[in-house]
N, C-alpha and C positions, 0 to 999 in steps of 0.2 A: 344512383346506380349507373346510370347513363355516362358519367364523370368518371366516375371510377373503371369502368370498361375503357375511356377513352385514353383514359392518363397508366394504367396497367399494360395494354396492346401499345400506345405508343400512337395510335389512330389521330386521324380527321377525318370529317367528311363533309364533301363539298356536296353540292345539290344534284349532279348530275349522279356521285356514285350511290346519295338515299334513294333517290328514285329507284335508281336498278334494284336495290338490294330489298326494297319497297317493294315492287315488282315481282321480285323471284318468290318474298314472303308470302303475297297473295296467294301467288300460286301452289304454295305448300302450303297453308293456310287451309284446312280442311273444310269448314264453311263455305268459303269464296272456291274451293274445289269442286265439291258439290254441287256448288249450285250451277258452277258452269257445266259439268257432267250432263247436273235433269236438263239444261238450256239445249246441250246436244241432240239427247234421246226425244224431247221436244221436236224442236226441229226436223229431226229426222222421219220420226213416225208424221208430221204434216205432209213434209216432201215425198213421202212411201217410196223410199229411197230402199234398194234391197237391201234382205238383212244383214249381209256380209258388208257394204258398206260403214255401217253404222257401227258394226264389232271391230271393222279393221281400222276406223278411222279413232276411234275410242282406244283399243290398242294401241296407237302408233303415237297419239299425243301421250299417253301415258307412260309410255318410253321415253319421248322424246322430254317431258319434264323430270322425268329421273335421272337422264341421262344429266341436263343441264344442270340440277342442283347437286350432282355428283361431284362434277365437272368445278364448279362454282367450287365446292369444301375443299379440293384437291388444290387447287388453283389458291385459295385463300391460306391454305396451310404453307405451302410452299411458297409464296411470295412475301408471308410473314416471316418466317426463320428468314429469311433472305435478308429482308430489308431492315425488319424489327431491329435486326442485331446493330446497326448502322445509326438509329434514332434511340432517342434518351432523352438527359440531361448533362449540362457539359459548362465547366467554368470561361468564361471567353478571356480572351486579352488578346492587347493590341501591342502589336513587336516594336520595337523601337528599331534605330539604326543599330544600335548597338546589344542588339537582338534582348534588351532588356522586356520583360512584360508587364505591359500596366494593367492591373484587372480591371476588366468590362463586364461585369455583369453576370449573372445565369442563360445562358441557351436551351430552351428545351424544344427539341423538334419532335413533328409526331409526320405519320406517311398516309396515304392513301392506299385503301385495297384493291381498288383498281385500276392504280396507275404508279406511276412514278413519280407523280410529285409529293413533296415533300411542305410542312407547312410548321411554322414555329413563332416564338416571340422571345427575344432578349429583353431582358428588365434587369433594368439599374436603380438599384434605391438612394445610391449617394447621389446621384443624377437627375432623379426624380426623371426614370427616362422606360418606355417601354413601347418597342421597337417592333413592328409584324414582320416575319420574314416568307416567302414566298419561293419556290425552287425544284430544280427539278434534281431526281439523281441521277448520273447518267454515267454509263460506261462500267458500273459497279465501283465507283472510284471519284468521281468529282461530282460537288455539290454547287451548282448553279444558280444564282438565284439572285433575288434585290429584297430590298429592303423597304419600308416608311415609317415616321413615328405615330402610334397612336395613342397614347396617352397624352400631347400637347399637339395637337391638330394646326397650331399657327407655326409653330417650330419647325424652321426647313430643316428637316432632318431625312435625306435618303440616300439609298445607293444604291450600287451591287455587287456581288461577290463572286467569283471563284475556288472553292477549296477543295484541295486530295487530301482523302482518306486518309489517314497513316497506316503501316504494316500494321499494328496491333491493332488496329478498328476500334482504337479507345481516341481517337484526337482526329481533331480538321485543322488544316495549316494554308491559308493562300492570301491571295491580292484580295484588295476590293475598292471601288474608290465610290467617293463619298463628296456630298456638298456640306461644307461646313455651313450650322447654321449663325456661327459667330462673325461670318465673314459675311462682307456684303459683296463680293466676286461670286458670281454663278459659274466663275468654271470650276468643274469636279478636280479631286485633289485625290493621292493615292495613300494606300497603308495594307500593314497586313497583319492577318487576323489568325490567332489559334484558341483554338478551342479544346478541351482535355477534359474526357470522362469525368463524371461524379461518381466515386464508387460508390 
């Protein structure tokens, strides 16, 4: 299930945004509500704290986490249409000089709900090649980011890239440069890379 949420929204998620969203569940989480509630009325009736104290302060976190899980659905909704529409799955290929395309692979990137990065993997079966990519999206329009191989872990395989968006928000088109792993020269070497919708 958890798979299929993931690969449907287009999602990832890195450790710092489960925690939060971890987090926010508890606290909707009616058990784990509860019991922080009687932990309150506890406490409070020890302290013989006046009664207004105890109504207003019970009140006011009980706003304040409606407010934030309000806030949170708003915020998640609108940053998904947003971003969602930008991540997918996309055929890659590498431009030649003579703007010929050699095909590279599957690209599928998926986003983060709480932030702007971006996270994917290219995989090439004729290649026997499958690639993490790592990025951020910035400016609504360029996709930043590097690369490593992980499917052959000895194989110097990395880089990083640059690409804009296209007007149809169906294609990525830019530089990137890269260490070949067939060369035994460590210095980076340049190319450029598009990528085009899968309907």
């Amino acid at each position: 299930m958890f798979k299929a949420v993931r690969s449907r929204f287009r999602l990832y998620f890195d450790l710092p945004s489960t925690i939060i969203i971890l987090v926010i569940l508890s606290f909707v989480y009616r058990p784990i509500l509860g019991f922080f509630f009687r932990f309150l009325e506890k406490t409070d009736a020890e302290l013989q704290l006046p009664v207004w104290v105890g109504d207003f302060g019970l009140a006011m976190l009980a706003n304040l986490l409606s407010a934030i899980v309000i806030a949170f659905f708003v915020l998640l909704v609108l940053g998904w249409r947003r971003i969602s529409a930008v991540c997918g799955t996309f055929d890659a290929y590498d431009l030649k000089d003579d703007n010929a395309k050699e095909p590279w692979g599957k690209v599928t990137i998926r986003y983060n709900l709480l932030s702007n990065k971006i996270r994917g993997s290219l995989i090439d079966d004729t290649r026997d090649t499958e690639i993490v990519l790592d990025a951020v999206f910035d400016r609504g329009q360029y996709l930043r980011g590097h690369y490593v191989e992980r499917k052959n872990l000895q194989r110097r395989r990395l880089g990083a890239f640059l690409l804009l968006l296209g007007g149809d928000g169906d294609s990525y088109e830019g530089p990137y440069v890269f260490v070949d792993p067939h060369d035994t020269s460590m210095v980076p070497k340049t190319g450029r890379s598009r990528w085009e919708r899968v309907p």
